[in-house]
N, CA, C and O of each residue as an XYZ file, in Angstrom:
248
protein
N     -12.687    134.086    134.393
C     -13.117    135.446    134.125
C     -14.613    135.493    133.871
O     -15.343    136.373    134.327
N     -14.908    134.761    133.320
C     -16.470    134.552    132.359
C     -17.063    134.279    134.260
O     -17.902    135.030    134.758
N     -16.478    133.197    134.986
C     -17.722    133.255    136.137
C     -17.502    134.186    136.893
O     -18.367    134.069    137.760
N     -16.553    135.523    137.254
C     -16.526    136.331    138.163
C     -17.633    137.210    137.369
O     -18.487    137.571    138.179
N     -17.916    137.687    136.038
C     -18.881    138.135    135.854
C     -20.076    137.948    135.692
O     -20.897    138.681    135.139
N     -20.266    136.548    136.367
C     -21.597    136.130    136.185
C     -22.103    136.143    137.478
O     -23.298    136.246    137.754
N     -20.780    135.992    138.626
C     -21.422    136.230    140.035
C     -21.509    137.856    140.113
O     -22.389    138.308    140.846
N     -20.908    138.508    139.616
C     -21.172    140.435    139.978
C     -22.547    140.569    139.069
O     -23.257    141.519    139.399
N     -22.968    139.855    138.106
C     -24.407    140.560    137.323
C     -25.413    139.698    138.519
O     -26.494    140.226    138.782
N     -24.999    138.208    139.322
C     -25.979    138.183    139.678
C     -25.760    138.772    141.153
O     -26.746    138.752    141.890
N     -24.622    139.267    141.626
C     -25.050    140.281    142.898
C     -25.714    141.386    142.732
O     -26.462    141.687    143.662
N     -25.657    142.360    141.485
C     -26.670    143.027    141.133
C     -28.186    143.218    140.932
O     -28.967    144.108    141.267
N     -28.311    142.098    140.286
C     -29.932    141.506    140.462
C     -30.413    141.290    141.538
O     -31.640    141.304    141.445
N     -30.142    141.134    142.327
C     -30.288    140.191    143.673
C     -30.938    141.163    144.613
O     -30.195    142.044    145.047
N     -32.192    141.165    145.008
C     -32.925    141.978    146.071
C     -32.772    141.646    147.156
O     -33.656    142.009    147.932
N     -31.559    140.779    147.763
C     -31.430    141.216    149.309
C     -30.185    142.598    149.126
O     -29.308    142.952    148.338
N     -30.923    143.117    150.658
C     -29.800    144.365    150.835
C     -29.977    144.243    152.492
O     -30.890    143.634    153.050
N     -28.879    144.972    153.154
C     -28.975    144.843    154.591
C     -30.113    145.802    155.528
O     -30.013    147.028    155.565
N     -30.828    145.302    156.015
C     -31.449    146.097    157.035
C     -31.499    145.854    158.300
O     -31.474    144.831    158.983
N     -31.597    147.332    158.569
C     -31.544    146.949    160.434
C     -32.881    147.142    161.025
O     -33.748    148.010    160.926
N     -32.710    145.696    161.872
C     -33.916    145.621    163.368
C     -33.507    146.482    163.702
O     -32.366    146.805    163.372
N     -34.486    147.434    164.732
C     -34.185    148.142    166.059
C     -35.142    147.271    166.521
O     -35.986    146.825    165.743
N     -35.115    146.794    168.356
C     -35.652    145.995    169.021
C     -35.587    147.653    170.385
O     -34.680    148.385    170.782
N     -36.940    147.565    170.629
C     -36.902    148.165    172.623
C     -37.846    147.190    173.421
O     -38.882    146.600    173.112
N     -37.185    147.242    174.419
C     -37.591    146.707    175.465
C     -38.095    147.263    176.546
O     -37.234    147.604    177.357
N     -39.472    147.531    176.925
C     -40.055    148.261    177.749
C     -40.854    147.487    178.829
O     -42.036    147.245    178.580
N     -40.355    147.101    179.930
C     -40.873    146.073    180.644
C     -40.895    146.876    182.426
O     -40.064    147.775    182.546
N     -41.694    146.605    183.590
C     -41.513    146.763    184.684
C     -39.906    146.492    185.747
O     -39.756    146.820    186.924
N     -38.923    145.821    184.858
C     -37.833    144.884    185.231
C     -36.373    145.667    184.517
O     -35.346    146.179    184.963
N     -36.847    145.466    183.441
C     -35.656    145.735    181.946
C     -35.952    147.048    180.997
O     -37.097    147.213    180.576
N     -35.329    147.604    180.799
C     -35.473    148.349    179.827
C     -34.368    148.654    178.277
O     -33.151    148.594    178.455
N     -34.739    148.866    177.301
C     -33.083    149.207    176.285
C     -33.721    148.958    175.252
O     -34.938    148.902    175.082
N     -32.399    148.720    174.147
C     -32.620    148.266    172.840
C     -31.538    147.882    172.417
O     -30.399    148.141    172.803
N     -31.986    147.112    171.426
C     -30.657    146.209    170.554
C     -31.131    146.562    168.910
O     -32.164    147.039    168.439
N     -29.904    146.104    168.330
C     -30.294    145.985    167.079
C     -29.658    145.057    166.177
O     -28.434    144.942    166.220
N     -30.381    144.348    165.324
C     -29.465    143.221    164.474
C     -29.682    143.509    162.646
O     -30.608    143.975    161.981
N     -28.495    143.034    162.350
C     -28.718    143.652    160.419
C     -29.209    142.430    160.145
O     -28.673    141.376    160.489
N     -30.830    142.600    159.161
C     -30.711    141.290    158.546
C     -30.646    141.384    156.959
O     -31.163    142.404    156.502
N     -30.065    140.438    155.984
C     -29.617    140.558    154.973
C     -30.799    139.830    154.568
O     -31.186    138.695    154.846
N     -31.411    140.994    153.653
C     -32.446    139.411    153.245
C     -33.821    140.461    152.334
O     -34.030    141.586    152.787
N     -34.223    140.227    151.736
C     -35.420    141.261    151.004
C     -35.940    141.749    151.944
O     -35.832    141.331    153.097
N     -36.882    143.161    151.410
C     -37.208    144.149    152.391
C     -38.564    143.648    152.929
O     -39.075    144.068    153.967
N     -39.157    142.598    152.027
C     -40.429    142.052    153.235
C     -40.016    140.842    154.147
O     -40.732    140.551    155.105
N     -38.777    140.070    153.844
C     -38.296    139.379    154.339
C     -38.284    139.899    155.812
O     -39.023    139.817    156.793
N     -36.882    140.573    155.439
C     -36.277    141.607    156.834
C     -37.865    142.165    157.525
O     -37.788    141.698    158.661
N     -38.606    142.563    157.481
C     -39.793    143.314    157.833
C     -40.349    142.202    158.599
O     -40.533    142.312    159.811
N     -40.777    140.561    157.603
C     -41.289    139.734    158.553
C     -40.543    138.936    159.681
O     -41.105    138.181    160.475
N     -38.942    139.261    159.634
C     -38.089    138.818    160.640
C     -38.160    139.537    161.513
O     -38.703    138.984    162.469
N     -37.872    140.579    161.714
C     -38.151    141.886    162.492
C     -39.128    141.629    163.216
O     -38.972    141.339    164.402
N     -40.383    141.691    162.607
C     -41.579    141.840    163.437
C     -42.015    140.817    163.991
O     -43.123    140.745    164.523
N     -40.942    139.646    163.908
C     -41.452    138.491    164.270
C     -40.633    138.536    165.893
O     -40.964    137.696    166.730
N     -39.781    139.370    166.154
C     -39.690    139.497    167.845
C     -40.202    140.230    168.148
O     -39.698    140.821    169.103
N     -41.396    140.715    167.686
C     -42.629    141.625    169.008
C     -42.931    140.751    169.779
O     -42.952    139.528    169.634
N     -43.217    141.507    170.782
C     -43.855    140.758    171.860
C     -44.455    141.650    173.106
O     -44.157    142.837    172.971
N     -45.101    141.415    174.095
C     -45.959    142.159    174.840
C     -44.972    143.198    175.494
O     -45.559    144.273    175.613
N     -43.832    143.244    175.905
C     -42.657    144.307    176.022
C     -41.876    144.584    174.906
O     -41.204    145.615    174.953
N     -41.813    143.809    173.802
C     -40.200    143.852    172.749
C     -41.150    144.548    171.932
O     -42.367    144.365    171.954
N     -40.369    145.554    171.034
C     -41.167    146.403    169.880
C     -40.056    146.563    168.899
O     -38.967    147.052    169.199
N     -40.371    146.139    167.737
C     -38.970    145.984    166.723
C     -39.743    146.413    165.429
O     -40.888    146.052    165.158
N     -38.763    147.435    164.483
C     -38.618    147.624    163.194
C     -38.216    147.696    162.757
O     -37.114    147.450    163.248
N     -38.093    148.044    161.383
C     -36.925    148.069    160.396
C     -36.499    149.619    160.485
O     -37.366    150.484    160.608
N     -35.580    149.832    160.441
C     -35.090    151.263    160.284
C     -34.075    151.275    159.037
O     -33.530    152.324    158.694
């Protein structure tokens, strides 16, 4: 009993929450978008995210 409430105070504390990539793809070839949840702090998620830009891919957090 004593550790189920020690894991719910520390899921509370805990600054990850889910966010979603949006990814588009704007290329001469391909076009669309995807999106993936990442669980993880909000600068975390932000520097995962932005870490698939690329000269066609354009991704943020939404």
């Amino acid at each position: 009993m004593i550790a189920a409430a020690g894991l719910m105070i520390a899921g509370m504390t805990s600054c990850k929450k889910d966010y979603v990539c949006e990814c588009t793809v704007n290329s001469a070839s391909v076009s669309g978008s995807s999106s993936e949840t990442i669980n993880d702090t909000k600068k975390n998620a932000e520097e995962k995210c932005e870490g698939y830009n690329d000269t066609d891919v354009t991704c943020t957090i939404k």
